[in-house]
PDB file of N, CA, C and O in Angstrom, chain B, residues numbered from 101:
ATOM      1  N   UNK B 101       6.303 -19.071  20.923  1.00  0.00           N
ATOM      2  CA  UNK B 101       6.603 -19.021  22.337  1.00  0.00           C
ATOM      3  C   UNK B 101       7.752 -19.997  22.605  1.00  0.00           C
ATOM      4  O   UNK B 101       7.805 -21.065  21.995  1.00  0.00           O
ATOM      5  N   UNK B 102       8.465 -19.722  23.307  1.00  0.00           N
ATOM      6  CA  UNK B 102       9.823 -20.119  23.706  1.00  0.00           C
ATOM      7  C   UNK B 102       9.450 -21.540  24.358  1.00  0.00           C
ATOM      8  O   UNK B 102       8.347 -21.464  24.900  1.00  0.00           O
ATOM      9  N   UNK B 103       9.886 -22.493  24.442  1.00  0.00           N
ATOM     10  CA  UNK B 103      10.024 -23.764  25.391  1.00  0.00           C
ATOM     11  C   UNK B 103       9.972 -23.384  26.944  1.00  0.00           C
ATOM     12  O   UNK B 103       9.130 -23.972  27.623  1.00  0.00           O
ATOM     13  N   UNK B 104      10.930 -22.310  27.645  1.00  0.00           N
ATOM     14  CA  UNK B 104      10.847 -22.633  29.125  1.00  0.00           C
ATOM     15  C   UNK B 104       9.869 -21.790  28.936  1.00  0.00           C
ATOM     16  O   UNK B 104       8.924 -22.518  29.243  1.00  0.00           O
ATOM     17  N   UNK B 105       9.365 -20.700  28.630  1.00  0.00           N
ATOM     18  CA  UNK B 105       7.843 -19.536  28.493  1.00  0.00           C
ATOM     19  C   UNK B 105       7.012 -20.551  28.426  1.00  0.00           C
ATOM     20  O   UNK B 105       6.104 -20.382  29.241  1.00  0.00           O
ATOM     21  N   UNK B 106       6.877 -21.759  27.690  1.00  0.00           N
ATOM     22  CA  UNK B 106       5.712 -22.607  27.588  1.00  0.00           C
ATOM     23  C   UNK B 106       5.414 -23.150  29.110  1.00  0.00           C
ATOM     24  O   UNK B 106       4.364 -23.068  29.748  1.00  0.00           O
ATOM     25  N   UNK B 107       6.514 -23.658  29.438  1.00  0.00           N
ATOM     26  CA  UNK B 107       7.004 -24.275  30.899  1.00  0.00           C
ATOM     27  C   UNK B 107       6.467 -23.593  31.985  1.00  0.00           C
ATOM     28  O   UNK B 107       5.628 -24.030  32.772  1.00  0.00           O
ATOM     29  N   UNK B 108       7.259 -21.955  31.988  1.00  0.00           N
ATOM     30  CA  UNK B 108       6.396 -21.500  32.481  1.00  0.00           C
ATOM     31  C   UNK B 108       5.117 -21.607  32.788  1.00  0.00           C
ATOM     32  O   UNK B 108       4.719 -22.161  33.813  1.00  0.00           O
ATOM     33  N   UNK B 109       4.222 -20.971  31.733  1.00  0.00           N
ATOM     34  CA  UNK B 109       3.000 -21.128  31.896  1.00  0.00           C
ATOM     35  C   UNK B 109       1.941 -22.267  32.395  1.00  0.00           C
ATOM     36  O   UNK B 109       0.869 -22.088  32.974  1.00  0.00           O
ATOM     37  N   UNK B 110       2.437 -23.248  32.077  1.00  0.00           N
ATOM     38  CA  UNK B 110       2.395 -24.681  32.158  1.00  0.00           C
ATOM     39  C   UNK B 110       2.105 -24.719  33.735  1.00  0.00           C
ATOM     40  O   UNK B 110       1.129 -24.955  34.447  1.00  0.00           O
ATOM     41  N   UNK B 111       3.401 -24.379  33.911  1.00  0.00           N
ATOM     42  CA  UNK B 111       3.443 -24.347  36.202  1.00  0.00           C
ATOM     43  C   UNK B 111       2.440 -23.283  36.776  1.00  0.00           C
ATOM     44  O   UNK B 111       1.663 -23.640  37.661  1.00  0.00           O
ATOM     45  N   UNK B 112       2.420 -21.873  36.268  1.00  0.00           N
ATOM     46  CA  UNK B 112       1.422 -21.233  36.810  1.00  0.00           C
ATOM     47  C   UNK B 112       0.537 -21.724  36.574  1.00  0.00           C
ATOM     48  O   UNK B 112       0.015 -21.936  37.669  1.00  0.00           O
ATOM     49  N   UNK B 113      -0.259 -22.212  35.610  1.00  0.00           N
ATOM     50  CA  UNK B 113      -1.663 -22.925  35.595  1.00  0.00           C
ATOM     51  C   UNK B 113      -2.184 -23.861  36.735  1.00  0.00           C
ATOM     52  O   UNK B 113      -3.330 -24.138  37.091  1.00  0.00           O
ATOM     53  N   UNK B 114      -0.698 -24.336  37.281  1.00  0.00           N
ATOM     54  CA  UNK B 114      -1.211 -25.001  38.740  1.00  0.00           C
ATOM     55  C   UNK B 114      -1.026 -24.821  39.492  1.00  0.00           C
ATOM     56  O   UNK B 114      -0.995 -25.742  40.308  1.00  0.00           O
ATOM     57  N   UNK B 115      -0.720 -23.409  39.929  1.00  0.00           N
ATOM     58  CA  UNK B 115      -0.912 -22.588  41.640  1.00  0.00           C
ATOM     59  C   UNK B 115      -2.596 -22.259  41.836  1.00  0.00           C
ATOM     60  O   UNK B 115      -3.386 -22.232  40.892  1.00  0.00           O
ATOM     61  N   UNK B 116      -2.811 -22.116  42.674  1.00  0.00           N
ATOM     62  CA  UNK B 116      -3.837 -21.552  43.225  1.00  0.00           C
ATOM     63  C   UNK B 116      -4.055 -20.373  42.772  1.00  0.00           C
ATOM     64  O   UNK B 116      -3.099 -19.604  42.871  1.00  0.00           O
ATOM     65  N   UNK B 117      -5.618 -19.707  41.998  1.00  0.00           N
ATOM     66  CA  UNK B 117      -5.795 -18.720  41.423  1.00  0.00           C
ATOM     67  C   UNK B 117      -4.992 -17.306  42.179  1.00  0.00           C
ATOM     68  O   UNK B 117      -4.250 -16.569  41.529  1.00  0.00           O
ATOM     69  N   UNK B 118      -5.199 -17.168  43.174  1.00  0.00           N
ATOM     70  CA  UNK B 118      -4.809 -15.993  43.980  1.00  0.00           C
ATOM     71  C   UNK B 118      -3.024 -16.044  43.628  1.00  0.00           C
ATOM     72  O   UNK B 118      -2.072 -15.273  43.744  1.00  0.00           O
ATOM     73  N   UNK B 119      -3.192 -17.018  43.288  1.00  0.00           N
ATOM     74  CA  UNK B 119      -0.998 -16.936  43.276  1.00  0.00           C
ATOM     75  C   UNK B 119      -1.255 -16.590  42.043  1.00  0.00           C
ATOM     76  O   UNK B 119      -0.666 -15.519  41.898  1.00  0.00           O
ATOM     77  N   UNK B 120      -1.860 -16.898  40.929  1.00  0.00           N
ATOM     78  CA  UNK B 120      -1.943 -16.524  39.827  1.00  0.00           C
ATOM     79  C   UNK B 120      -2.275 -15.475  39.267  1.00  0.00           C
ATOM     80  O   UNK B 120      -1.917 -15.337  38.097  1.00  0.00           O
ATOM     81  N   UNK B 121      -3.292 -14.092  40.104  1.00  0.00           N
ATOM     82  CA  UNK B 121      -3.896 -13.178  39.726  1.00  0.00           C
ATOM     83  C   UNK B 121      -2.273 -12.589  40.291  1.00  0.00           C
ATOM     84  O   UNK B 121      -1.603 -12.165  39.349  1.00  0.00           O
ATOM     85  N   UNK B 122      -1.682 -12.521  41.445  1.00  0.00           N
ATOM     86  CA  UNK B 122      -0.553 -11.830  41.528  1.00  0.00           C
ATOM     87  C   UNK B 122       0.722 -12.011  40.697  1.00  0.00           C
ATOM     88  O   UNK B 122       1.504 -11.063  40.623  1.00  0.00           O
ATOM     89  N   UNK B 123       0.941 -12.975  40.170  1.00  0.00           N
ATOM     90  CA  UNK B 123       2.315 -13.322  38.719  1.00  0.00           C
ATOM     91  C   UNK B 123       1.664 -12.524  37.584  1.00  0.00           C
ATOM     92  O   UNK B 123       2.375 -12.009  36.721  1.00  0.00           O
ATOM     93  N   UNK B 124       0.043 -12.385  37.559  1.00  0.00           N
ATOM     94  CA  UNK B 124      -0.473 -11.674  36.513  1.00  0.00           C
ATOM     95  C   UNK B 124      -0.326 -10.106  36.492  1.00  0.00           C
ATOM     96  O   UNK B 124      -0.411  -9.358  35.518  1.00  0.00           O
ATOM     97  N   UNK B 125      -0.106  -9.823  37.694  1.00  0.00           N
ATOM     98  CA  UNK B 125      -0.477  -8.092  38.385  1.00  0.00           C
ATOM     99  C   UNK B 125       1.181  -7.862  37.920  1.00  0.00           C
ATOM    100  O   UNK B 125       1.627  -7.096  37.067  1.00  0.00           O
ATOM    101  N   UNK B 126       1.772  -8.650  38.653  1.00  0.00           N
ATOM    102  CA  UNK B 126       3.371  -8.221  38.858  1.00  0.00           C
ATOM    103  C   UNK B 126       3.924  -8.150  36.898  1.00  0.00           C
ATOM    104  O   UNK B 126       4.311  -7.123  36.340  1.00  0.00           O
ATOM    105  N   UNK B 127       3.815  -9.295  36.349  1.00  0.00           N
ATOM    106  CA  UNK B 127       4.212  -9.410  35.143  1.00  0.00           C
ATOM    107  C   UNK B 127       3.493  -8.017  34.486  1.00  0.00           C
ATOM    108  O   UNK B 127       4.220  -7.087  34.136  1.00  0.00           O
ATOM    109  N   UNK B 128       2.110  -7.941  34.351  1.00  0.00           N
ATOM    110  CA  UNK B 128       1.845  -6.161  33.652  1.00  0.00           C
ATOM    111  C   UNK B 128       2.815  -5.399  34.107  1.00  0.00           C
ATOM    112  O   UNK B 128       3.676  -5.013  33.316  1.00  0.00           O
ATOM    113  N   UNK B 129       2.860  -5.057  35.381  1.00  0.00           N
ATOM    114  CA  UNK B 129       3.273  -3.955  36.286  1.00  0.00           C
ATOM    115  C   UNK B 129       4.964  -3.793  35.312  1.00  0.00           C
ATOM    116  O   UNK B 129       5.465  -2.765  34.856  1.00  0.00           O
ATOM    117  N   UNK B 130       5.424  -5.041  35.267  1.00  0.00           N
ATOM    118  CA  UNK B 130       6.744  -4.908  34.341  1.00  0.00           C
ATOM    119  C   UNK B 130       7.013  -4.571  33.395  1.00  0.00           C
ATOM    120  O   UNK B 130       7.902  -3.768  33.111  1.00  0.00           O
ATOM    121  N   UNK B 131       6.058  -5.302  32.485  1.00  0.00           N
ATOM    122  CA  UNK B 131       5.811  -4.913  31.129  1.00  0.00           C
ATOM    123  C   UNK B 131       5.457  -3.139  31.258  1.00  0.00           C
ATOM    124  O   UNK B 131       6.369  -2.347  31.017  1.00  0.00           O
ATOM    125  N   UNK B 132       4.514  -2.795  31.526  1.00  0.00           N
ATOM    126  CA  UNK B 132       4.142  -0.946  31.469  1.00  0.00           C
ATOM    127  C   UNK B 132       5.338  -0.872  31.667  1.00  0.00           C
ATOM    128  O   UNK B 132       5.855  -0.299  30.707  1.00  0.00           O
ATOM    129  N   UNK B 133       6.405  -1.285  32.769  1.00  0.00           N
ATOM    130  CA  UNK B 133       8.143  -0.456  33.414  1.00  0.00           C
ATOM    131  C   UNK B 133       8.495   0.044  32.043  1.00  0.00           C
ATOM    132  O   UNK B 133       8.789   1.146  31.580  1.00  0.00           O
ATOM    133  N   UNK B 134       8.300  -1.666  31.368  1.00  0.00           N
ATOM    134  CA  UNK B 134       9.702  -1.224  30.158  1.00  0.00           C
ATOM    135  C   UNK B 134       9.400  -0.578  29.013  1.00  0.00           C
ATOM    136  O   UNK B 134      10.235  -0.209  28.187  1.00  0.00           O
ATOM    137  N   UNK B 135       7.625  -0.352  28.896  1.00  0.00           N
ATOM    138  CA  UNK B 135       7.063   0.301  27.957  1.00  0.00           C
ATOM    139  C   UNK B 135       7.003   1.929  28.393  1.00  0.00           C
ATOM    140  O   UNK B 135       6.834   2.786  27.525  1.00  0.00           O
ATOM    141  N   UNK B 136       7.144   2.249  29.694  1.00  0.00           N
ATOM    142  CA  UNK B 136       7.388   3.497  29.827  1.00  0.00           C
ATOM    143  C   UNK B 136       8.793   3.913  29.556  1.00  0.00           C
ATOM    144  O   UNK B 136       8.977   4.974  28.959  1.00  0.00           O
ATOM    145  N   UNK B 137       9.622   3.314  29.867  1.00  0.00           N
ATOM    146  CA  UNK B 137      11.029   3.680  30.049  1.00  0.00           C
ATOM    147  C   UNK B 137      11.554   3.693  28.238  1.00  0.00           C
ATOM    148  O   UNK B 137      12.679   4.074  27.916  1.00  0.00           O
ATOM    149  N   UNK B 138      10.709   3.301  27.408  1.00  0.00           N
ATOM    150  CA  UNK B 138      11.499   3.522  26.250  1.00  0.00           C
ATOM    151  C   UNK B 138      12.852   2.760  25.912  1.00  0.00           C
ATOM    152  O   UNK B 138      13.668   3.061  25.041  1.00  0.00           O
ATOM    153  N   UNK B 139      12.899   1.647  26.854  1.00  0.00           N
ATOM    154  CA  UNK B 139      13.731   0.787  26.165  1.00  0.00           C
ATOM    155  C   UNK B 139      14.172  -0.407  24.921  1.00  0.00           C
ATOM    156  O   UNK B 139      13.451  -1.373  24.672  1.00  0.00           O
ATOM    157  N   UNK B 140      15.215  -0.188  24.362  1.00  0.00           N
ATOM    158  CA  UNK B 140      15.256  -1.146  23.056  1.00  0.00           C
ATOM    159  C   UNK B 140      14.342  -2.784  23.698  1.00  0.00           C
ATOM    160  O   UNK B 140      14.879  -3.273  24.692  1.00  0.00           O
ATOM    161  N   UNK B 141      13.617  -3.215  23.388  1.00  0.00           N
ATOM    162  CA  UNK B 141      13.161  -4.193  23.280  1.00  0.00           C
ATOM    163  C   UNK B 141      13.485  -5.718  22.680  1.00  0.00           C
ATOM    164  O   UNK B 141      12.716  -6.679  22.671  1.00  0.00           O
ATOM    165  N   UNK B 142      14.617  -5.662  22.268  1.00  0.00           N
ATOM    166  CA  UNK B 142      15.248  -6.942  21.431  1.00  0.00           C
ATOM    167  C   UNK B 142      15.559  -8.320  22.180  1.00  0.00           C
ATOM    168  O   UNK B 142      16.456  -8.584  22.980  1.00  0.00           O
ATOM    169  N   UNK B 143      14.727  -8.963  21.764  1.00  0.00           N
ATOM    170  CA  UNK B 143      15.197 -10.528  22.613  1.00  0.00           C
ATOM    171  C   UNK B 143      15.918 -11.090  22.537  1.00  0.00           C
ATOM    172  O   UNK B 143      15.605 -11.899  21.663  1.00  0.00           O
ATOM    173  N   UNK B 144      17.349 -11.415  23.070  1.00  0.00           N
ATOM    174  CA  UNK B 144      18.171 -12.007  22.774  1.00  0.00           C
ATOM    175  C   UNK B 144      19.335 -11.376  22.188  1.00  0.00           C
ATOM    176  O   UNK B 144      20.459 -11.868  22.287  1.00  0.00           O
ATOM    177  N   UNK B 145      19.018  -9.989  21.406  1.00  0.00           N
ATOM    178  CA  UNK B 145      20.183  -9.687  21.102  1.00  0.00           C
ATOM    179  C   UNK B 145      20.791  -8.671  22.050  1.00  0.00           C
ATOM    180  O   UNK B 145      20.014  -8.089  22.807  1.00  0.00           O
ATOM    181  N   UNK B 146      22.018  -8.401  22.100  1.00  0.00           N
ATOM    182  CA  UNK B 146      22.810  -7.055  22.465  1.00  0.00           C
ATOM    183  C   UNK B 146      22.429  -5.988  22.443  1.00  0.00           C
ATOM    184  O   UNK B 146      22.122  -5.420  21.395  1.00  0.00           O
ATOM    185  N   UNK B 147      22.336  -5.315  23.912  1.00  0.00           N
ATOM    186  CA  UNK B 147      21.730  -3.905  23.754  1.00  0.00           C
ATOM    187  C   UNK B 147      23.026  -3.363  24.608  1.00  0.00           C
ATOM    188  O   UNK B 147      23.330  -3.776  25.727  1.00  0.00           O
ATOM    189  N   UNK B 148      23.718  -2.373  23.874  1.00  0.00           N
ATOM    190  CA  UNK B 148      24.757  -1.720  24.540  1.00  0.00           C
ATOM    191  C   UNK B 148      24.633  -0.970  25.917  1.00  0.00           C
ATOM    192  O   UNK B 148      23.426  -0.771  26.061  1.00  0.00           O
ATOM    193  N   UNK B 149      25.237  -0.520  26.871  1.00  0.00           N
ATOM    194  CA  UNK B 149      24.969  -0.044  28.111  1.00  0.00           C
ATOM    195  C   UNK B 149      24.371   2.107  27.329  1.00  0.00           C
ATOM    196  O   UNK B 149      23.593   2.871  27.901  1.00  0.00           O
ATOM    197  N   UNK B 150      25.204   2.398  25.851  1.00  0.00           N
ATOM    198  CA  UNK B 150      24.968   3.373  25.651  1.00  0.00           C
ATOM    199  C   UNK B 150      23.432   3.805  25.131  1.00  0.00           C
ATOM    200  O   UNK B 150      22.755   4.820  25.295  1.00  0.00           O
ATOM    201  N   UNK B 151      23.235   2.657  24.492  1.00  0.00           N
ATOM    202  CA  UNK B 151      21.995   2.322  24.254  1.00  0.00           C
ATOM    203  C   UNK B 151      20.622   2.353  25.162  1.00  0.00           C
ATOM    204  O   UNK B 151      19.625   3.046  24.960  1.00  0.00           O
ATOM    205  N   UNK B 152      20.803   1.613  25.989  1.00  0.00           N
ATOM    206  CA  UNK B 152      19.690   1.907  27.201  1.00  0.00           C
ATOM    207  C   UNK B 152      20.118   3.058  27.645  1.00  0.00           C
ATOM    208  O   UNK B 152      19.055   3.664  27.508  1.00  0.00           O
ATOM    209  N   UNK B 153      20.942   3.953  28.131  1.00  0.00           N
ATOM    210  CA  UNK B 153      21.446   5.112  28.567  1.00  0.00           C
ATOM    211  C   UNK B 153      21.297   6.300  27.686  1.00  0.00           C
ATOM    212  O   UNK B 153      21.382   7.186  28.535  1.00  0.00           O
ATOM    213  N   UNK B 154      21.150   6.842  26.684  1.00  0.00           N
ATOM    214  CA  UNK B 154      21.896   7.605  25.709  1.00  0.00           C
ATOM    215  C   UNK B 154      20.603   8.858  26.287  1.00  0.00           C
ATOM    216  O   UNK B 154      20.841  10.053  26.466  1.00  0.00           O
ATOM    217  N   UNK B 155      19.456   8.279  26.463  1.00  0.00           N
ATOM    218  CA  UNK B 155      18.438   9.310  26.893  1.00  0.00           C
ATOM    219  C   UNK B 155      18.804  10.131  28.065  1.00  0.00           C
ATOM    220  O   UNK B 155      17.992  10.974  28.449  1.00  0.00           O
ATOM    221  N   UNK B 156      19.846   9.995  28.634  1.00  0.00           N
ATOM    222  CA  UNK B 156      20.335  10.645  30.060  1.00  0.00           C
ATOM    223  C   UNK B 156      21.195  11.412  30.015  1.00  0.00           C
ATOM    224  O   UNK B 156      21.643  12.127  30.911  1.00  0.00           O
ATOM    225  N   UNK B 157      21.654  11.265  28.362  1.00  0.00           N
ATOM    226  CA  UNK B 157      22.959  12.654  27.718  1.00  0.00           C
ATOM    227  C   UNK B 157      22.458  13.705  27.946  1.00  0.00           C
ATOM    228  O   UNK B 157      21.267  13.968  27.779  1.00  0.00           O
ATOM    229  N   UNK B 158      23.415  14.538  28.410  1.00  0.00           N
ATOM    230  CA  UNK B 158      22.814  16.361  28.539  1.00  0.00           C
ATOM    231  C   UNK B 158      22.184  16.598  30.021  1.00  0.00           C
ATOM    232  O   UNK B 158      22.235  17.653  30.654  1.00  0.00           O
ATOM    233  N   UNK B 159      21.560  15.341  30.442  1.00  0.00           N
ATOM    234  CA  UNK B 159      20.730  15.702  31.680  1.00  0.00           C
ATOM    235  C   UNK B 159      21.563  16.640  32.946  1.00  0.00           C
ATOM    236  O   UNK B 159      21.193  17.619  33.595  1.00  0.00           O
ATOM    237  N   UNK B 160      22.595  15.997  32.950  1.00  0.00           N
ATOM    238  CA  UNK B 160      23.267  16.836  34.356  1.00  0.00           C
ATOM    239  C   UNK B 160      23.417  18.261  34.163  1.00  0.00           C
ATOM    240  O   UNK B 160      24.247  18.475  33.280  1.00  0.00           O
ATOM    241  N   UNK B 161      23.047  19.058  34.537  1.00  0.00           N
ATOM    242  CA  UNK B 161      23.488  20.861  34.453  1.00  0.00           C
ATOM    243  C   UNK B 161      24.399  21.223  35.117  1.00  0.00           C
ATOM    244  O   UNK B 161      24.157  21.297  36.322  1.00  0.00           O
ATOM    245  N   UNK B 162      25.669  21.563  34.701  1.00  0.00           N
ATOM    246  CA  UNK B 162      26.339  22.170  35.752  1.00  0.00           C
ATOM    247  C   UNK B 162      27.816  21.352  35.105  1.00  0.00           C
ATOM    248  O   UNK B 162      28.738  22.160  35.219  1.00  0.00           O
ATOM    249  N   UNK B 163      28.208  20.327  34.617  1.00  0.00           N
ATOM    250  CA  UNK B 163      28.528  19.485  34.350  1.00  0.00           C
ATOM    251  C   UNK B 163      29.830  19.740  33.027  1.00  0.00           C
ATOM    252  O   UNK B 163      29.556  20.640  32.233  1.00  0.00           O
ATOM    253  N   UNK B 164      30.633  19.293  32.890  1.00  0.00           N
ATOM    254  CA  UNK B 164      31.809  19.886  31.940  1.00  0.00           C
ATOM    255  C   UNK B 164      30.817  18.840  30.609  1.00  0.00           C
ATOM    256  O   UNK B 164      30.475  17.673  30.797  1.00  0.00           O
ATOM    257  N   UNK B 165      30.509  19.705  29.248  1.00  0.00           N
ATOM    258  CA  UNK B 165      29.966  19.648  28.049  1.00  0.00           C
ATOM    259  C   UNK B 165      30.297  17.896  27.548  1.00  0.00           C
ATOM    260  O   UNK B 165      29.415  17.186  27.066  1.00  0.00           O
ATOM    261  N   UNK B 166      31.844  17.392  27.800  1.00  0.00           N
ATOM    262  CA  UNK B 166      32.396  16.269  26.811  1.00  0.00           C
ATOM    263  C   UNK B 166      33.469  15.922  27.808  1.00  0.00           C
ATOM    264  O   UNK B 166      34.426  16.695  27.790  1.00  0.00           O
ATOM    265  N   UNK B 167      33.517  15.051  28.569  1.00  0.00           N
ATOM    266  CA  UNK B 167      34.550  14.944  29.473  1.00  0.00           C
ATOM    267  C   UNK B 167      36.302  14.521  28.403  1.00  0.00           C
ATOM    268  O   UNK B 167      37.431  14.798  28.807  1.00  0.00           O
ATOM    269  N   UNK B 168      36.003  13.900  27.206  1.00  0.00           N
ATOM    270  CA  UNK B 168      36.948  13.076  26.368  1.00  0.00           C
ATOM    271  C   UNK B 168      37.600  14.660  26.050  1.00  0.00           C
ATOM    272  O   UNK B 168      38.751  14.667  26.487  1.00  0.00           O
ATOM    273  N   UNK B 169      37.263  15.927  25.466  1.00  0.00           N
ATOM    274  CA  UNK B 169      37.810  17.026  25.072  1.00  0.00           C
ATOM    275  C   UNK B 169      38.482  17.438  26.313  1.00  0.00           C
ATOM    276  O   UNK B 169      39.134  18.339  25.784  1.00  0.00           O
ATOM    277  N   UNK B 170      38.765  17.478  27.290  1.00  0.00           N
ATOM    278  CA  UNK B 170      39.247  18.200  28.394  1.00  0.00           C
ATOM    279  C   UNK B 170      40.256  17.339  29.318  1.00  0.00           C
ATOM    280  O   UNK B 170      39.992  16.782  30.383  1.00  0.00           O
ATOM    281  N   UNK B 171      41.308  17.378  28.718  1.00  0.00           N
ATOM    282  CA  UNK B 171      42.320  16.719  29.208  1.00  0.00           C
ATOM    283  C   UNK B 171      42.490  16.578  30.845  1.00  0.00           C
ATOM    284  O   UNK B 171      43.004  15.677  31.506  1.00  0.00           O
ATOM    285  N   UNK B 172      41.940  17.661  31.195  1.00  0.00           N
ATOM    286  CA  UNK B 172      41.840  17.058  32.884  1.00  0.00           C
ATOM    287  C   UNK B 172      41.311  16.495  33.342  1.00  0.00           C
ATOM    288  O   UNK B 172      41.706  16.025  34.409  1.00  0.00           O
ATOM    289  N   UNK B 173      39.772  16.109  32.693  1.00  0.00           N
ATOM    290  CA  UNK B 173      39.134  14.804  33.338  1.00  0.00           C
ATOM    291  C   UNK B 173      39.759  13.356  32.660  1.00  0.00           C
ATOM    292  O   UNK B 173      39.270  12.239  32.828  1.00  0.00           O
ATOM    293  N   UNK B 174      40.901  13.664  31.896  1.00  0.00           N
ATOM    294  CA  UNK B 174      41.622  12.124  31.168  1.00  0.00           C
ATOM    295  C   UNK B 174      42.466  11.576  32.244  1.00  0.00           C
ATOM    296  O   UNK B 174      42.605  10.360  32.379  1.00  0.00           O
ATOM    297  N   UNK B 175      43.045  12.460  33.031  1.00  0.00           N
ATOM    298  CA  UNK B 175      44.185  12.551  33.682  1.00  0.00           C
ATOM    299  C   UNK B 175      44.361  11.055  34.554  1.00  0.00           C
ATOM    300  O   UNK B 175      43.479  10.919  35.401  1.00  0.00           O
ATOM    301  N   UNK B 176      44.934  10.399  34.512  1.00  0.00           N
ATOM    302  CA  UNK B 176      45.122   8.697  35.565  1.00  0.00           C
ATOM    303  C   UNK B 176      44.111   8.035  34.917  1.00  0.00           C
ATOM    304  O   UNK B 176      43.782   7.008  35.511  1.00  0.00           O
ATOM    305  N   UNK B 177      43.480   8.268  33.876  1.00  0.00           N
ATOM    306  CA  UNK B 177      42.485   7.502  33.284  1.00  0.00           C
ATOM    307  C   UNK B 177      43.100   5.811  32.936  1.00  0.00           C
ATOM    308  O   UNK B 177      43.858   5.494  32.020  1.00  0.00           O
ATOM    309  N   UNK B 178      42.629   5.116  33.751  1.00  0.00           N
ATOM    310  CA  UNK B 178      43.451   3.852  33.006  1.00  0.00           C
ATOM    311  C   UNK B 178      44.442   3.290  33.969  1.00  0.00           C
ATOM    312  O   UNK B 178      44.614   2.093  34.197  1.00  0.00           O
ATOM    313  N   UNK B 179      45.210   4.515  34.626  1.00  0.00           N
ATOM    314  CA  UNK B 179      46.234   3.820  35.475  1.00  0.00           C
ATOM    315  C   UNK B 179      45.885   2.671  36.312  1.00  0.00           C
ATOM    316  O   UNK B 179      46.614   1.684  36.409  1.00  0.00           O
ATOM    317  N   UNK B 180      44.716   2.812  36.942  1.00  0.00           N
ATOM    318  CA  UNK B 180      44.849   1.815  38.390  1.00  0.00           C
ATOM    319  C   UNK B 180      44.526  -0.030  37.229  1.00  0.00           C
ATOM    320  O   UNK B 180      44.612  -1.077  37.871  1.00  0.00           O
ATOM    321  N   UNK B 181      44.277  -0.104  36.040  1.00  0.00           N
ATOM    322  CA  UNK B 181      44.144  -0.936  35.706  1.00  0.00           C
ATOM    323  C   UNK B 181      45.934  -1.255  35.307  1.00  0.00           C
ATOM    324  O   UNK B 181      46.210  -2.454  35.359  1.00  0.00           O
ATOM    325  N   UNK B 182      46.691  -0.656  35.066  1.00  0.00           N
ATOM    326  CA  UNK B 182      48.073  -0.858  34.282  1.00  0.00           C
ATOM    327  C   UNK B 182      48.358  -1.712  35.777  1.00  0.00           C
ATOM    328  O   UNK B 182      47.740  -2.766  35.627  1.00  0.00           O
ATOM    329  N   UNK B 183      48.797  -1.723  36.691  1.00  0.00           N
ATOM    330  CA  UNK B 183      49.120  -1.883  38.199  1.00  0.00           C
ATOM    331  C   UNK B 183      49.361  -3.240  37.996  1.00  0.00           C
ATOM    332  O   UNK B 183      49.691  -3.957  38.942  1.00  0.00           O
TER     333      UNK B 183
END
């Protein structure tokens, strides 16, 4: 366990139970979030934005297949940063 996690715990031990059953409710409630959502789990290291995302490829219907193949969605790509 980490030093400020120790710390943590340390301080909740001296709120008043009722403050404590709710840091307990809220903290599960988070934990299930990230255990439903299927996210990389790594502490500390780098998780790319494609990485947490990549499950959302394909989702849109309707949507041009590869935007990088189709030179018209390239089009001013970049410009407003050259400026």
């Amino acid at each position: 366990m980490t030093q400020r996690l120790e710390t943590a715990f340390k301080r909740a031990s001296q709120l008043p139970e009722e403050v404590q059953d709710a840091l307990a409710a809220e903290l599960l409630a988070r934990i299930e979030a990230v255990e439903t959502t299927n996210l990389p789990q790594t502490e500390g290291a780098f998780v790319s934005a494609y990485e947490v995302s990549k499950h959302l490829a394909g989702s849109i219907k309707g949507g041009p297949s590869d935007l990088a193949t189709n030179k018209k969605y390239l089009e001013g790509l970049g410009a407003s940063s050259m400026r």
